[in-house]
mmCIF file of the N, C-alpha and C atoms, coordinates in Angstrom:
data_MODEL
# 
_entry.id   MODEL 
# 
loop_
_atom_site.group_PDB 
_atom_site.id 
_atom_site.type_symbol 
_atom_site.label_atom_id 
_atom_site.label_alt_id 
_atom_site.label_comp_id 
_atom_site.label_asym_id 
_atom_site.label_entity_id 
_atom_site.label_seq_id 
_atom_site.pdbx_PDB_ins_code 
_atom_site.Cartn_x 
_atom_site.Cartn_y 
_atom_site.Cartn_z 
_atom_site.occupancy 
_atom_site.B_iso_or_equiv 
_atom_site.pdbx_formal_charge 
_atom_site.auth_seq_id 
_atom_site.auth_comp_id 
_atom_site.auth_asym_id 
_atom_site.auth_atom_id 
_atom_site.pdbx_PDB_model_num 
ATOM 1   N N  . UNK A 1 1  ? -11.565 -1.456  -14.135 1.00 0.00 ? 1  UNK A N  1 
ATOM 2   C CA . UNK A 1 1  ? -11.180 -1.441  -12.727 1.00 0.00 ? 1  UNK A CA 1 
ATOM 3   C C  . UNK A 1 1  ? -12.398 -0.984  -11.927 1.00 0.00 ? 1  UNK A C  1 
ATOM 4   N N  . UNK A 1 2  ? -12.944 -1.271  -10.688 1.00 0.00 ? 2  UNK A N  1 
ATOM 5   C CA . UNK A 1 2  ? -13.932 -1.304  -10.324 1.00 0.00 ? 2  UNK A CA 1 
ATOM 6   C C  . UNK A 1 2  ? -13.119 -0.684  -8.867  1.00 0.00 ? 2  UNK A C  1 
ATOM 7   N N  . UNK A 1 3  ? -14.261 0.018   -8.406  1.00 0.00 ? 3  UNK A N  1 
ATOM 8   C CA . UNK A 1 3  ? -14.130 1.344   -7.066  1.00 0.00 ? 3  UNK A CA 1 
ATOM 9   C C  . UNK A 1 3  ? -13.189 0.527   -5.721  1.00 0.00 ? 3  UNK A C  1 
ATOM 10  N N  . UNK A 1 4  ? -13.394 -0.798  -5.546  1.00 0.00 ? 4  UNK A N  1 
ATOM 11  C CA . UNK A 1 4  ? -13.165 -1.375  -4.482  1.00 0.00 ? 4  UNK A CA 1 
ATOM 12  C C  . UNK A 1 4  ? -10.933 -1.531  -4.749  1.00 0.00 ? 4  UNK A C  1 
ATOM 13  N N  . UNK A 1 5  ? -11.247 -1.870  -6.354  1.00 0.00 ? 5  UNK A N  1 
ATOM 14  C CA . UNK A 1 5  ? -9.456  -1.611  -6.782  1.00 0.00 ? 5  UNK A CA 1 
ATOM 15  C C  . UNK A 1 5  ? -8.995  -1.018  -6.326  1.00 0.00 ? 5  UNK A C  1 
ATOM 16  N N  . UNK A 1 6  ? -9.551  0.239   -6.984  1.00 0.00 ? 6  UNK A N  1 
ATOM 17  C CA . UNK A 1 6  ? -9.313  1.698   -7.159  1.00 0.00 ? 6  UNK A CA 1 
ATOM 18  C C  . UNK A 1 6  ? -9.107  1.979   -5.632  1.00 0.00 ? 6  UNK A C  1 
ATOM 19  N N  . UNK A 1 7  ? -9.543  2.171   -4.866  1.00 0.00 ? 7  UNK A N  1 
ATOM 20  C CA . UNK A 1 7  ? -9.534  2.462   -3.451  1.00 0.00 ? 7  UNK A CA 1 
ATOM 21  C C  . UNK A 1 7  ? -8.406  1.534   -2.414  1.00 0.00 ? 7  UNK A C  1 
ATOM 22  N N  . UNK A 1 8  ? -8.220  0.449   -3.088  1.00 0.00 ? 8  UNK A N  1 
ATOM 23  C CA . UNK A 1 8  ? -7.296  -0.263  -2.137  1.00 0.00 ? 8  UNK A CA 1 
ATOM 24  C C  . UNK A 1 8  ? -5.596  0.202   -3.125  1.00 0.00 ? 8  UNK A C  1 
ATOM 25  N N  . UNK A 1 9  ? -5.777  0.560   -4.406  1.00 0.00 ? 9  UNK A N  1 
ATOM 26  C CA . UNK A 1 9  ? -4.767  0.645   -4.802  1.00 0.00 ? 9  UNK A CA 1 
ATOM 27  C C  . UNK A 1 9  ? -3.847  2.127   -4.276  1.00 0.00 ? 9  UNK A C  1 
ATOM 28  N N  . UNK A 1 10 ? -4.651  2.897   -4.235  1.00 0.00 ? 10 UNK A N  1 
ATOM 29  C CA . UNK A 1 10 ? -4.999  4.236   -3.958  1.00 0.00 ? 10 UNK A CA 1 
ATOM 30  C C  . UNK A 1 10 ? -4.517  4.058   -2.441  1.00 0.00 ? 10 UNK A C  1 
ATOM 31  N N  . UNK A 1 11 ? -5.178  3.558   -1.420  1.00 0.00 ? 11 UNK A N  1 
ATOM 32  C CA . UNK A 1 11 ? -4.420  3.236   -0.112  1.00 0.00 ? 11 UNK A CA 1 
ATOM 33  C C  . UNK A 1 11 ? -2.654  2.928   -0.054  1.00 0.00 ? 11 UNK A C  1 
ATOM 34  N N  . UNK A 1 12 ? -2.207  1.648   -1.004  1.00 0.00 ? 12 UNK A N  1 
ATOM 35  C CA . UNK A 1 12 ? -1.265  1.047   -1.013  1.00 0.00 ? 12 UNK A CA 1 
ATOM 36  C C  . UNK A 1 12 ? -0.328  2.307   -1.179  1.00 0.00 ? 12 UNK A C  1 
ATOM 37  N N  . UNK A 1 13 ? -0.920  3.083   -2.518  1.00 0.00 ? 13 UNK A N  1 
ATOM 38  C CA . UNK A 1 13 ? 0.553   4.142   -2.974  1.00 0.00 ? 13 UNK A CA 1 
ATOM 39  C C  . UNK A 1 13 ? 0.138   5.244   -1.635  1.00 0.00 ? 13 UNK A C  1 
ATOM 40  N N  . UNK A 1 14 ? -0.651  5.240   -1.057  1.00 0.00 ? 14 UNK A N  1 
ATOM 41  C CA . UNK A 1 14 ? -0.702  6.159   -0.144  1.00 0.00 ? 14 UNK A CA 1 
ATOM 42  C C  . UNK A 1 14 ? 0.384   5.553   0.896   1.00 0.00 ? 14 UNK A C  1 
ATOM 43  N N  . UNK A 1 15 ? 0.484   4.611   1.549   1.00 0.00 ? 15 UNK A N  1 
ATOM 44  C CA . UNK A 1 15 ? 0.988   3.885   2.796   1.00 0.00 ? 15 UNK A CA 1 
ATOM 45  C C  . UNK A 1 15 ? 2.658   3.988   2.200   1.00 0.00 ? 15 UNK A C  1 
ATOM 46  N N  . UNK A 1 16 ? 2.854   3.681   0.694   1.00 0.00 ? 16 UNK A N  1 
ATOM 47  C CA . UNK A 1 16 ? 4.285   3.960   0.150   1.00 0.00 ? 16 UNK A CA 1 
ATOM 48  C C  . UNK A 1 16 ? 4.958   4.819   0.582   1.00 0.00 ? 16 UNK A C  1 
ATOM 49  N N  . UNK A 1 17 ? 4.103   5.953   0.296   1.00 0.00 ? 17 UNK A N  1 
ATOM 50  C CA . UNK A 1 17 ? 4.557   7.738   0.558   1.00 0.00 ? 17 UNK A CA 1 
ATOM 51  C C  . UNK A 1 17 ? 4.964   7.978   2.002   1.00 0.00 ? 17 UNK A C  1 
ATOM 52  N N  . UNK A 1 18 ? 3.934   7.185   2.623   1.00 0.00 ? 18 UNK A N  1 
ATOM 53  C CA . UNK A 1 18 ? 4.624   7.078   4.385   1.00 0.00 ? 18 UNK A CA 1 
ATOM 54  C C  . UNK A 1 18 ? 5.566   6.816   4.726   1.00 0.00 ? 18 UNK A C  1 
ATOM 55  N N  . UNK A 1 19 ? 5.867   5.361   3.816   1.00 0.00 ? 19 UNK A N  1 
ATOM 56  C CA . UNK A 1 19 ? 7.086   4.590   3.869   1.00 0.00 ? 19 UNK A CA 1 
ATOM 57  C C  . UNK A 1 19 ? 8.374   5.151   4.253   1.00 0.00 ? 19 UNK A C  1 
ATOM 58  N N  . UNK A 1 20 ? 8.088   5.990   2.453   1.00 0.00 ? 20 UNK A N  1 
ATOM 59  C CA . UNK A 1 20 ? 9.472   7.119   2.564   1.00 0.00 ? 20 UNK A CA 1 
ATOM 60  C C  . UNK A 1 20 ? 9.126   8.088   3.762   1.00 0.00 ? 20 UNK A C  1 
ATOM 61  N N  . UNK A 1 21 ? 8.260   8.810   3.910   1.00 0.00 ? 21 UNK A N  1 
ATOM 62  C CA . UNK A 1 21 ? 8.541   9.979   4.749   1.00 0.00 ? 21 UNK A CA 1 
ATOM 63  C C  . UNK A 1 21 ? 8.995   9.588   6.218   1.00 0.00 ? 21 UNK A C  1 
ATOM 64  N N  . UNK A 1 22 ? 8.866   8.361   6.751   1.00 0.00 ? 22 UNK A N  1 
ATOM 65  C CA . UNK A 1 22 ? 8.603   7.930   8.074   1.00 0.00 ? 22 UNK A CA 1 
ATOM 66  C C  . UNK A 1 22 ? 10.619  7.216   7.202   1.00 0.00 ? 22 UNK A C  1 
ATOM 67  N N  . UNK A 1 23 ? 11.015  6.544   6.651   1.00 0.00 ? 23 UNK A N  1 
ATOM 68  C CA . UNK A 1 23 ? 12.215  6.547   6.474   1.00 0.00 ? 23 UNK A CA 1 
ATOM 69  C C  . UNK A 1 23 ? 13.140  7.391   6.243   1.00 0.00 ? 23 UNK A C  1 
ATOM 70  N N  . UNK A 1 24 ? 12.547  8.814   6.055   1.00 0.00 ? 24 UNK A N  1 
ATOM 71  C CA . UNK A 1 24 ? 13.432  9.924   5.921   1.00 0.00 ? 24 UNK A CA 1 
ATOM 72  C C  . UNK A 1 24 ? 13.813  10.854  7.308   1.00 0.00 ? 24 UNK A C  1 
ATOM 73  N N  . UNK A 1 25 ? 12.718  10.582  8.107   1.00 0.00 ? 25 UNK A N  1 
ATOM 74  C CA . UNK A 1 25 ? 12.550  10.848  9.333   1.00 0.00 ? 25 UNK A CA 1 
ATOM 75  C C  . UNK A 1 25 ? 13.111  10.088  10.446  1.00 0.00 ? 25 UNK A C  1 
ATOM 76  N N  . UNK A 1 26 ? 13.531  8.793   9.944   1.00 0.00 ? 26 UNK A N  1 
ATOM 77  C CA . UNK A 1 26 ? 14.373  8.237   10.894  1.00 0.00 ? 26 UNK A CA 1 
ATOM 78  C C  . UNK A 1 26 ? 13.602  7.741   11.882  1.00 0.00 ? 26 UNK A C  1 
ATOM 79  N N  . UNK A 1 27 ? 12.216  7.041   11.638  1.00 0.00 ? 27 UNK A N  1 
ATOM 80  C CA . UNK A 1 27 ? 11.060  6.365   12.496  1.00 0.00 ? 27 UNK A CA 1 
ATOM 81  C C  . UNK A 1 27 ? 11.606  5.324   12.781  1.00 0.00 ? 27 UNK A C  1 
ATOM 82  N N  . UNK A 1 28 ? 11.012  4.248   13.897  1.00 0.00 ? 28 UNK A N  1 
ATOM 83  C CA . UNK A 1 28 ? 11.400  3.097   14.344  1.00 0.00 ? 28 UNK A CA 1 
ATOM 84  C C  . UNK A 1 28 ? 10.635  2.177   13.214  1.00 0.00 ? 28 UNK A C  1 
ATOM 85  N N  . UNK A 1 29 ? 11.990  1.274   13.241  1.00 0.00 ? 29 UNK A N  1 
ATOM 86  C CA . UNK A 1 29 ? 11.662  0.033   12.580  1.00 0.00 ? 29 UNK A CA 1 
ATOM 87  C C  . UNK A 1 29 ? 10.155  -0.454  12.177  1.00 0.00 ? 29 UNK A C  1 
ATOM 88  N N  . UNK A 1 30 ? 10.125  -0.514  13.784  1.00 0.00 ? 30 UNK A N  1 
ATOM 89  C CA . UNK A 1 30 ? 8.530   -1.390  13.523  1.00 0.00 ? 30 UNK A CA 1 
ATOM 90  C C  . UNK A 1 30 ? 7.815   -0.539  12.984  1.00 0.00 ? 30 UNK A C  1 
ATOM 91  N N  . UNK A 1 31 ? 7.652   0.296   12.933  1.00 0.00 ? 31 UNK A N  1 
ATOM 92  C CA . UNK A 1 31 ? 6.692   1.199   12.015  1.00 0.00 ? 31 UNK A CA 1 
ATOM 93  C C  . UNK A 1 31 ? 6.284   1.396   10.501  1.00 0.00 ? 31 UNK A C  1 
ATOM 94  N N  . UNK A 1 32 ? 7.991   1.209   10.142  1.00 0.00 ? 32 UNK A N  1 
ATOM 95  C CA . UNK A 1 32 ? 8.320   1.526   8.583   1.00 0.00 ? 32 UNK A CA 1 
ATOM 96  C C  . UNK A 1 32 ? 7.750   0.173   8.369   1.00 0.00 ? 32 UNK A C  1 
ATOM 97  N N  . UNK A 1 33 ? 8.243   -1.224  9.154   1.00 0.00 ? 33 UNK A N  1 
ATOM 98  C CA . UNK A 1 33 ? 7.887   -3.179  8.918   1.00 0.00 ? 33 UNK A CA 1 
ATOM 99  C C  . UNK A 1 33 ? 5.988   -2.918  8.540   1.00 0.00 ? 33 UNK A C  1 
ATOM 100 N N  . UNK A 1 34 ? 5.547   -2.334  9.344   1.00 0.00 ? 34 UNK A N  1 
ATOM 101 C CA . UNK A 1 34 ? 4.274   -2.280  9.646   1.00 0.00 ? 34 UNK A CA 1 
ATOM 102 C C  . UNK A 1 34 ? 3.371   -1.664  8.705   1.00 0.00 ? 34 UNK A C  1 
ATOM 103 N N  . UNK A 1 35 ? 3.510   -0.223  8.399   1.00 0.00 ? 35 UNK A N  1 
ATOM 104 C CA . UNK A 1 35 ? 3.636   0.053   7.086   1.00 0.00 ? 35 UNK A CA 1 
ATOM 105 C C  . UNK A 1 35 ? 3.836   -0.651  5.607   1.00 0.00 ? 35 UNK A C  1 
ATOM 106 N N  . UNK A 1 36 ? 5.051   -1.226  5.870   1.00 0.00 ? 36 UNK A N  1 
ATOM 107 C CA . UNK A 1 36 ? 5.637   -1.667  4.409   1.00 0.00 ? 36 UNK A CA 1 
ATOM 108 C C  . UNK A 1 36 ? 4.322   -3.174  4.544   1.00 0.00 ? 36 UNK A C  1 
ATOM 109 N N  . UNK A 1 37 ? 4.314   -4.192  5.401   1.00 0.00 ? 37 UNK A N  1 
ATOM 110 C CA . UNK A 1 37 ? 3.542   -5.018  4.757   1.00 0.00 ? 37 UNK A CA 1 
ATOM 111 C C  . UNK A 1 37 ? 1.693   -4.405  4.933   1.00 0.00 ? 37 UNK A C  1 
ATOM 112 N N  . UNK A 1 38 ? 1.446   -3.398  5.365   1.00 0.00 ? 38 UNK A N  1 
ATOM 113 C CA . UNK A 1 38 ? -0.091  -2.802  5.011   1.00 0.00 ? 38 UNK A CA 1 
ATOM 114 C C  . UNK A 1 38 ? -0.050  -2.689  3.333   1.00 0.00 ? 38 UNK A C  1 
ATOM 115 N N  . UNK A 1 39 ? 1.260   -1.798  3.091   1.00 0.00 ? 39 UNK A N  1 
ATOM 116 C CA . UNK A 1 39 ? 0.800   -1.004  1.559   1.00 0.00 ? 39 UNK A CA 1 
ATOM 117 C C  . UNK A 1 39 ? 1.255   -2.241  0.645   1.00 0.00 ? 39 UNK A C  1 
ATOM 118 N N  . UNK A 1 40 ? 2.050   -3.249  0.954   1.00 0.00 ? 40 UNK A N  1 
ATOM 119 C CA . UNK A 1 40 ? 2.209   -4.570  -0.063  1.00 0.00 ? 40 UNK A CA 1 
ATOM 120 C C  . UNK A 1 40 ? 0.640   -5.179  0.036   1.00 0.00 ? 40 UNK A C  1 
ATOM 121 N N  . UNK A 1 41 ? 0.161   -5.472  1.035   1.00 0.00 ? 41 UNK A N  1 
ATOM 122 C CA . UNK A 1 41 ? -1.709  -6.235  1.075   1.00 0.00 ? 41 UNK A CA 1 
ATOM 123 C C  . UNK A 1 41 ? -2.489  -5.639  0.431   1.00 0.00 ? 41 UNK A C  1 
ATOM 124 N N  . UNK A 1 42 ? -2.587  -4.388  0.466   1.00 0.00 ? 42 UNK A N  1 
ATOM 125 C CA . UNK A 1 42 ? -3.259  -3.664  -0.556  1.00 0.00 ? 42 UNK A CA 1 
ATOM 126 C C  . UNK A 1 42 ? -2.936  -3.180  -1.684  1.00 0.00 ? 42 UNK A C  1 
ATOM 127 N N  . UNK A 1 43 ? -1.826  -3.349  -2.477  1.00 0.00 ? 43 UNK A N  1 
ATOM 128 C CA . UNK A 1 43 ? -1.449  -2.934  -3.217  1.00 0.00 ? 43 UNK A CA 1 
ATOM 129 C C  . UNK A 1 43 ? -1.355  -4.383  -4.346  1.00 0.00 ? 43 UNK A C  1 
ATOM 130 N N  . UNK A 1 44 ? -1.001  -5.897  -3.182  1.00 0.00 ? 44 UNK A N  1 
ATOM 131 C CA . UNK A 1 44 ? -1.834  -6.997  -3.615  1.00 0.00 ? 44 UNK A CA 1 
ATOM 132 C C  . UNK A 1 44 ? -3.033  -7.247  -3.811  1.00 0.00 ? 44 UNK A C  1 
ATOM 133 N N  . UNK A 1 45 ? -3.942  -7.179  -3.007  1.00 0.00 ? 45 UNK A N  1 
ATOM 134 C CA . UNK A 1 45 ? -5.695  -7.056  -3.421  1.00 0.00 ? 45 UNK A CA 1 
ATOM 135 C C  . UNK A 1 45 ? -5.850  -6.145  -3.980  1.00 0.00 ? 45 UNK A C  1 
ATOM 136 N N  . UNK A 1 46 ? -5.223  -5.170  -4.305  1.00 0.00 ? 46 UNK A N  1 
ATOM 137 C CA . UNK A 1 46 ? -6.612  -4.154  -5.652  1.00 0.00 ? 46 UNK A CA 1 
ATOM 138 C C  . UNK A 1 46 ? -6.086  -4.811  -7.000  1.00 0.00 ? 46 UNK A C  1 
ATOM 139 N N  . UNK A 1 47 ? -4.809  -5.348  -6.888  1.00 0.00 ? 47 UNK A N  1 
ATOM 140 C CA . UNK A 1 47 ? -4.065  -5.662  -8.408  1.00 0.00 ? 47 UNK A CA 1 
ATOM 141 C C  . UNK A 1 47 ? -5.080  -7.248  -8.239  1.00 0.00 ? 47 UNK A C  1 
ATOM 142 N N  . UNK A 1 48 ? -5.282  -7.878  -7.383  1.00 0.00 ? 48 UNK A N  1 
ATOM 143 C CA . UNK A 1 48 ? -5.863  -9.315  -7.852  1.00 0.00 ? 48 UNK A CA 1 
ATOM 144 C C  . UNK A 1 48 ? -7.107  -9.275  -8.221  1.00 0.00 ? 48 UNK A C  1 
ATOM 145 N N  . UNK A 1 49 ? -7.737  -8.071  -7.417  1.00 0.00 ? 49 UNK A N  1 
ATOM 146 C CA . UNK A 1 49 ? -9.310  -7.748  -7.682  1.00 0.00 ? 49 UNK A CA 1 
ATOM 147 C C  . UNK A 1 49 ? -9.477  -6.979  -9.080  1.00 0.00 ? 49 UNK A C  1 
ATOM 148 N N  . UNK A 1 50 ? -8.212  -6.722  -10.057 1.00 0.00 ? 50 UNK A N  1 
ATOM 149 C CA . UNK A 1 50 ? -8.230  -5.768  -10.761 1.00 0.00 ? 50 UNK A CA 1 
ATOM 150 C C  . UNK A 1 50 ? -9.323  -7.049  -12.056 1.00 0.00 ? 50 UNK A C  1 
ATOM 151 N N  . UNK A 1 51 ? -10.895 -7.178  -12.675 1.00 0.00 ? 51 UNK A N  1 
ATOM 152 C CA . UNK A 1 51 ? -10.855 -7.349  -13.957 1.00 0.00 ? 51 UNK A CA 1 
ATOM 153 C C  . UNK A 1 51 ? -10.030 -8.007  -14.415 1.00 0.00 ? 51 UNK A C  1 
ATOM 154 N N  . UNK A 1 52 ? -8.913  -7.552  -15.185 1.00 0.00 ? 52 UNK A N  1 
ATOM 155 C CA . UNK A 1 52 ? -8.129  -7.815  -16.187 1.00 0.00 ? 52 UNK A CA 1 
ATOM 156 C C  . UNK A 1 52 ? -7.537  -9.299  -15.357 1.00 0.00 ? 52 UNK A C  1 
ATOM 157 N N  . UNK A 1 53 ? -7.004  -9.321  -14.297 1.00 0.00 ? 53 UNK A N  1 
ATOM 158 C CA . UNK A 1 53 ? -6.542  -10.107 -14.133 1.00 0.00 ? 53 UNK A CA 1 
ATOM 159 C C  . UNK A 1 53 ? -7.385  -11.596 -13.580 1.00 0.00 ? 53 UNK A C  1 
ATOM 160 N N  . UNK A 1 54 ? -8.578  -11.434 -13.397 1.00 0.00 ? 54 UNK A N  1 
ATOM 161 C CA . UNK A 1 54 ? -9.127  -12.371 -13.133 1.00 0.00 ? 54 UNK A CA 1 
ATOM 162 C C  . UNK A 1 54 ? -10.198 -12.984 -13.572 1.00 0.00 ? 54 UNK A C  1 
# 
């Protein structure tokens, strides 16, 4: 796995954790929408950029 993965994967589970906290908190929609497809894009590019898979 190479730093650029590592760092976007690392973002994605970060933006997750928001997910929940900003859904536990009872945030507006668009926020949690906005969120949820950031940490899916990156959580897609570090897994496609991952080596193994390509």
């Amino acid at each position: 796995m190479n730093g650029l993965s590592t760092i976007l994967i690392v973002v994605g589970l970060f933006l997750l954790g928001g997910i929940y906290s900003f859904a536990r908190q009872q945030m507006p929609k668009g926020v949690i929408v906005l969120l949820s497809l950031g940490a899916a894009m990156c959580l897609a590019a570090g897994v496609l950029r991952l080596d193994v898979w390509s």
